[in-house]
Residue frames as a rotation matrix with the C-alpha (Angstrom) as fourth column:
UNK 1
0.577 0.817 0.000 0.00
0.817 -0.577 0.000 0.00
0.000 0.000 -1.000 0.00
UNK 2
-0.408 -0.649 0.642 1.50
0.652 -0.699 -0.292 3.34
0.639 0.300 0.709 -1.12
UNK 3
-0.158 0.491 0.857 -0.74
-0.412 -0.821 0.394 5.70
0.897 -0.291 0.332 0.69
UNK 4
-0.629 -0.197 -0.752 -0.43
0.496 0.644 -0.583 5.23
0.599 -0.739 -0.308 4.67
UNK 5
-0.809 0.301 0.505 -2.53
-0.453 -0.867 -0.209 8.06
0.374 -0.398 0.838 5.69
UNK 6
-0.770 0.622 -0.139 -5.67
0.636 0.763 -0.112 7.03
0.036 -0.174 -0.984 7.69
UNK 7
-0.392 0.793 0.466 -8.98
-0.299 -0.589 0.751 8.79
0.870 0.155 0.468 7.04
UNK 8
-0.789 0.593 0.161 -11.46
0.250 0.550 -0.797 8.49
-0.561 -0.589 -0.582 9.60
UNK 9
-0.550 0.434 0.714 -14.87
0.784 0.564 0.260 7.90
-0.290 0.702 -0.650 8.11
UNK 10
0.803 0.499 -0.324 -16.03
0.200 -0.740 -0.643 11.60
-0.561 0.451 -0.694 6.70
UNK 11
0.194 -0.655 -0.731 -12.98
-0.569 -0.682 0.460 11.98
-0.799 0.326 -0.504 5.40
UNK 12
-0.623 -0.237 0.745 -13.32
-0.089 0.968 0.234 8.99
-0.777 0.080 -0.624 3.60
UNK 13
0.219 0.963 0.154 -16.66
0.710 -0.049 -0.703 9.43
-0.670 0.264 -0.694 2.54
UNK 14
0.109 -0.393 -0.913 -15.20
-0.700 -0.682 0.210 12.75
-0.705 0.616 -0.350 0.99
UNK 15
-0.285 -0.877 -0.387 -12.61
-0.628 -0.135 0.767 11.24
-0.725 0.461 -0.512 -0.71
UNK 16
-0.794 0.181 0.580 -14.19
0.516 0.705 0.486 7.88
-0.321 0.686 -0.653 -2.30
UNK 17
-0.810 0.580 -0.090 -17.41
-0.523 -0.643 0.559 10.28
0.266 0.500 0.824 -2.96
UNK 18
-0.686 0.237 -0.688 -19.44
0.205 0.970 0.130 7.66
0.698 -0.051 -0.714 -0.93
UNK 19
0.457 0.787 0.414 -22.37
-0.253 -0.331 0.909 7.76
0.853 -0.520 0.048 1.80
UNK 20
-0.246 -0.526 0.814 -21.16
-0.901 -0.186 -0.392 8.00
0.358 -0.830 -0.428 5.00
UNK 21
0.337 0.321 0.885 -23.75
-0.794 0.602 0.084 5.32
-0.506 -0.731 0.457 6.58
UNK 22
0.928 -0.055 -0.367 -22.88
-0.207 0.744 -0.635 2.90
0.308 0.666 0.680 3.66
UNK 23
-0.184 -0.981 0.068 -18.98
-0.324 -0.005 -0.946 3.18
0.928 -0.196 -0.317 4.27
UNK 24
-0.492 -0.288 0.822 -19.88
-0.857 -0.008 -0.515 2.35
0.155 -0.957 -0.243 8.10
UNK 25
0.530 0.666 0.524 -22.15
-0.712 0.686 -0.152 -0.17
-0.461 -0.292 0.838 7.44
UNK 26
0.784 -0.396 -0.478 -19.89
-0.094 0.685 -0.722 -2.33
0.614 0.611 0.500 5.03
UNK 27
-0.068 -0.869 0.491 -17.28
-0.715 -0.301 -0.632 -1.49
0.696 -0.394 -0.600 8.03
UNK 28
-0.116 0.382 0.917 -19.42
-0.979 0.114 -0.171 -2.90
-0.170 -0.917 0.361 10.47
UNK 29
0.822 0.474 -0.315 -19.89
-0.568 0.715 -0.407 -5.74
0.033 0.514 0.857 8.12
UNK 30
0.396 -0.841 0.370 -16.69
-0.097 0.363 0.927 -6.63
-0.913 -0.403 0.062 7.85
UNK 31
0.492 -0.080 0.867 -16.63
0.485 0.852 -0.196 -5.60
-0.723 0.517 0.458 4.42
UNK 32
0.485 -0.720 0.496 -13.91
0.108 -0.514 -0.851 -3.25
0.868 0.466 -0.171 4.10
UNK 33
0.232 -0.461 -0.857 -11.23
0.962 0.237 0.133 -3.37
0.142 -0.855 0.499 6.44
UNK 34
0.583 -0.193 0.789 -10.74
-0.162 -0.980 -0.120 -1.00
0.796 -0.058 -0.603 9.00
UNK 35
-0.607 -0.711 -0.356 -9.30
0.335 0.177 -0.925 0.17
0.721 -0.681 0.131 12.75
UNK 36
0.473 0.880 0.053 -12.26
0.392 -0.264 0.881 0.45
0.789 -0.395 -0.470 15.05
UNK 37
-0.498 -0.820 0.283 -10.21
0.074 -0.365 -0.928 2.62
0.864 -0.442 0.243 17.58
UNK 38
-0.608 0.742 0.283 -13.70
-0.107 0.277 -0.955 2.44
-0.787 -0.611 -0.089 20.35
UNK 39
-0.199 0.961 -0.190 -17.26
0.440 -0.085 -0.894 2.10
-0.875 -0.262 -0.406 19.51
UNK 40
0.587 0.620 -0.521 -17.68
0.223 -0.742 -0.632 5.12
-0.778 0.255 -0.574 17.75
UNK 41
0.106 -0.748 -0.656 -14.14
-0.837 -0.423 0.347 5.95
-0.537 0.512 -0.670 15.90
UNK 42
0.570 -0.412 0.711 -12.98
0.419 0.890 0.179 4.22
-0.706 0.196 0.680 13.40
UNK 43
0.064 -0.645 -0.762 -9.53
-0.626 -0.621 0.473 4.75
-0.778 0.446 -0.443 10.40
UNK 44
0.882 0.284 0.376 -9.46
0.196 0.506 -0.840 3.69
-0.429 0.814 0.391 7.05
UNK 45
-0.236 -0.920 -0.314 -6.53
0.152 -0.354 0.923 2.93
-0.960 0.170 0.224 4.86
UNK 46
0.137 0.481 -0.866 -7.82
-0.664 -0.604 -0.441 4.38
-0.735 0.636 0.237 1.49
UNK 47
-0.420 -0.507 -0.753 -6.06
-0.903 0.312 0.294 2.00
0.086 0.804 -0.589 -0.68
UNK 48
-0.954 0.173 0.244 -7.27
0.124 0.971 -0.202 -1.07
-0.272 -0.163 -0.948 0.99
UNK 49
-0.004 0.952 0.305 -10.80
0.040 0.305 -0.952 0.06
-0.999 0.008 -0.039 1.70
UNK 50
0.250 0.614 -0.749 -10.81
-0.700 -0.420 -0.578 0.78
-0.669 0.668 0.325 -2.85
UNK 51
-0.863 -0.287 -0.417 -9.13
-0.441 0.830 0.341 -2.52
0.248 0.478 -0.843 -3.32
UNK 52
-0.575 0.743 0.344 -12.24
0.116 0.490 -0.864 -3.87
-0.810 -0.457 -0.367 -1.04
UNK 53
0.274 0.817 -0.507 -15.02
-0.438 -0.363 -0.822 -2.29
-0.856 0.448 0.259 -3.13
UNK 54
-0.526 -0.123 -0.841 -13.16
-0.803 0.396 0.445 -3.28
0.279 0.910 -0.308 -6.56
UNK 55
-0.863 -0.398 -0.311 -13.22
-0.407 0.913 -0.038 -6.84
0.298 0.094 -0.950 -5.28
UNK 56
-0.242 0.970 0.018 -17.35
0.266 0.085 -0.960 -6.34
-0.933 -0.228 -0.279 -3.98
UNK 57
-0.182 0.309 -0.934 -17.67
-0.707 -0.701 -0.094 -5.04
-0.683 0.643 0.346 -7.24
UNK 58
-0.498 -0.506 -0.704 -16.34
-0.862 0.378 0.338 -7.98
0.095 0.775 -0.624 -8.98
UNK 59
-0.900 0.340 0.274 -18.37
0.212 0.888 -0.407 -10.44
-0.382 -0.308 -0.871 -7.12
UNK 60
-0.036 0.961 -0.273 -21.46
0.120 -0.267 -0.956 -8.54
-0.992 -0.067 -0.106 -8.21
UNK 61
0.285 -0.024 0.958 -20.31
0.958 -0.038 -0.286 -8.86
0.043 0.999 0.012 -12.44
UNK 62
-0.702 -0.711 -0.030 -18.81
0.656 -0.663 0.361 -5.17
-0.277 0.234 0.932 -11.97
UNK 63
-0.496 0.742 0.451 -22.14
0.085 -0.476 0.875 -3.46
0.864 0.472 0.173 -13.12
UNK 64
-0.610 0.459 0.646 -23.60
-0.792 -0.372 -0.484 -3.34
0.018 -0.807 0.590 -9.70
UNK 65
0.105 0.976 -0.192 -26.38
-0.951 0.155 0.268 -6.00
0.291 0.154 0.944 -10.65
């Protein structure tokens, strides 16, 4: 991973252009990897979480459907 910065999830949400609650709910899921730091916080490494999504993408034919 080239990019070490951690986002925490608005900044995130910024950056991937994404819904916050989605991004927290696919966290919560366990289906993008994060650092739950308590409860409430959590830090994203950008690169991983847009390798994640590719690879949800891909399970779904890439077209969403």
């Amino acid at each position: 991973m080239k990019n070490k910065t951690l986002y925490n999830l608005h900044g995130l949400a910024i950056a991937l252009r994404l819904p916050v609650k989605w991004l927290a709910e696919q966290a919560e899921a366990g289906n993008i990897p994060c650092l739950f730091i308590d409860k409430r916080q959590m830090r994203f490494n950008i690169d991983a979480v847009e390798k994640a999504i590719a690879a949800m993408a891909e399970k779904v034919g890439g077209d969403g459907k």
